[in-house]
Structures are given as structure tokens and as C-alpha cells.
N, C-alpha and C positions, 0 to 999 in steps of 0.2 A: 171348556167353560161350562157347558150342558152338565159334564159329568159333576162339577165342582157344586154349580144351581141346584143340583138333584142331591148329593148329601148334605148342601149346609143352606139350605130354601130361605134363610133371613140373612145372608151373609149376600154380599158381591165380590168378586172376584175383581181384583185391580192390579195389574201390572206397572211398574213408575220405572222411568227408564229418562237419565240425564243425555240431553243431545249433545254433540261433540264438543259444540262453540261457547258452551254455555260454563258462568264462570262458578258455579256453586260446586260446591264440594258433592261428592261422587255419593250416592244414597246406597246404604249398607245391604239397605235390604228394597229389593224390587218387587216382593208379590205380598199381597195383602187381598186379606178377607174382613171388607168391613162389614158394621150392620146394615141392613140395607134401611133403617132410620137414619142415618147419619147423613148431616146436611153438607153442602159444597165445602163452605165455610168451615167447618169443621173436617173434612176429609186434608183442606190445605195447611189449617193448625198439623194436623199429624204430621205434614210432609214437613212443613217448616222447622219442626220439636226434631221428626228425623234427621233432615240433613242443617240443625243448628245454623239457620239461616240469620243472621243479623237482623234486628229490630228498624236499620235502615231501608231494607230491602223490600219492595212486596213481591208475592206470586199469587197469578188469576189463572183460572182453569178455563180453557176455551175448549169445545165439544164444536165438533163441526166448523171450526171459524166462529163459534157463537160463546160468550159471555155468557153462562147458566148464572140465576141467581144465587145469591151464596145462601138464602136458603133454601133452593130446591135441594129434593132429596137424590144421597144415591141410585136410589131405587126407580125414581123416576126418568133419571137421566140414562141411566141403564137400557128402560125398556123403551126410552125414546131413541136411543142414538145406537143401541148394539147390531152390530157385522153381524152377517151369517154364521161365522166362526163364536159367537156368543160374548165376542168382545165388543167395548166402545173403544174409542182414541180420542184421547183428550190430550191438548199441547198448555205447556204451563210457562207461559214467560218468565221470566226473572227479571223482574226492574232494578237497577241499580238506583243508589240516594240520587244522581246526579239526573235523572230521569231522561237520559238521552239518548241511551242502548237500552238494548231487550238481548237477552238471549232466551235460546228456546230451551224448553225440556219437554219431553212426552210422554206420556203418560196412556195407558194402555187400564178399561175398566172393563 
């Protein structure tokens, strides 16, 4: 992740990774380099446009077990929450319309 920080300094590095149980279709592409302006809200728009998630559905990004605003920024959440390996780990539930399962997805920034 260092070496990634170090040639693209306004970008973050995010890895999006579907968890087994979870009923959304499988995301084509896992690694991504956003701006590091780019707000929560906006980073979950991307994922939702990726994995053409139904307008029923929502997904929340939790950091830590913690709800980030949707609009703190990547960048912020980055340099609050990143592992010594230069990553964060973010888990993204998936609510179904009927709001009474979650399943998980995680997500790797």
C-alpha cells in the first residue's frame, strides 16, 4: 500500500472483497484507486453502480464496527483507521428491502 501512496499521493488504495454469505452478485473488479476527496457516500455509489445493486437494497460502510459519515472523506478515514500494512478494513452490510437479514461484505482500503 506504501508503494501504491508513494506513486499516486491523491489516490487511495481500496481493495472490495464480497463475503461468502452475502447475497449480491460477485464484484468484477476488487482493487480500486480512488481520490482521496472522495466522500463515503460516494465511494458506496461506486460499489452499488459496480455490483448493479437494486434501488431496494441499501449498503453502509462500517470502519472499525463504526458507521463513518457518508461524508467523511476517503482520505480521512484512511489515515484514521489504516493497519500497519497501509491498509484500512471496512465491512459493508447489505440490507435486503425486507430489512431483516444483513449480510456482510468487506472491503479492504
Amino acid at each position: 500500500a506504501e508503494r501504491i501512496r508513494q506513486k499516486y499521493s491523491d489516490r487511495i488504495p481500496v481493495i472490495c472483497e464480497k463475503v461468502e454469505k452475502s447475497d449480491i452478485a460477485t464484484i468484477d473488479k476488487k482493487k480500486y484507486l480512488v481520490p482521496a476527496d472522495l466522500t463515503v457516500g460516494q465511494f458506496v455509489y461506486v460499489i452499488r453502480k459496480r455490483i448493479k445493486l437494486s434501488p431496494e437494497k441499501a449498503i453502509f460502510i462500517f470502519v472499525d464496527e463504526v458507521l463513518p459519515p457518508t461524508a467523511a472523506l476517503m482520505s480521512s478515514i484512511y489515515e484514521e483507521h489504516k493497519d500497519e500494512d497501509g491498509y484500512v478494513t471496512a465491512s459493508v452490510p447489505i440490507i435486503s428491502t425486507t430489512v431483516t437479514r444483513a449480510n456482510m461484505c468487506t472491503t479492504t482500503v
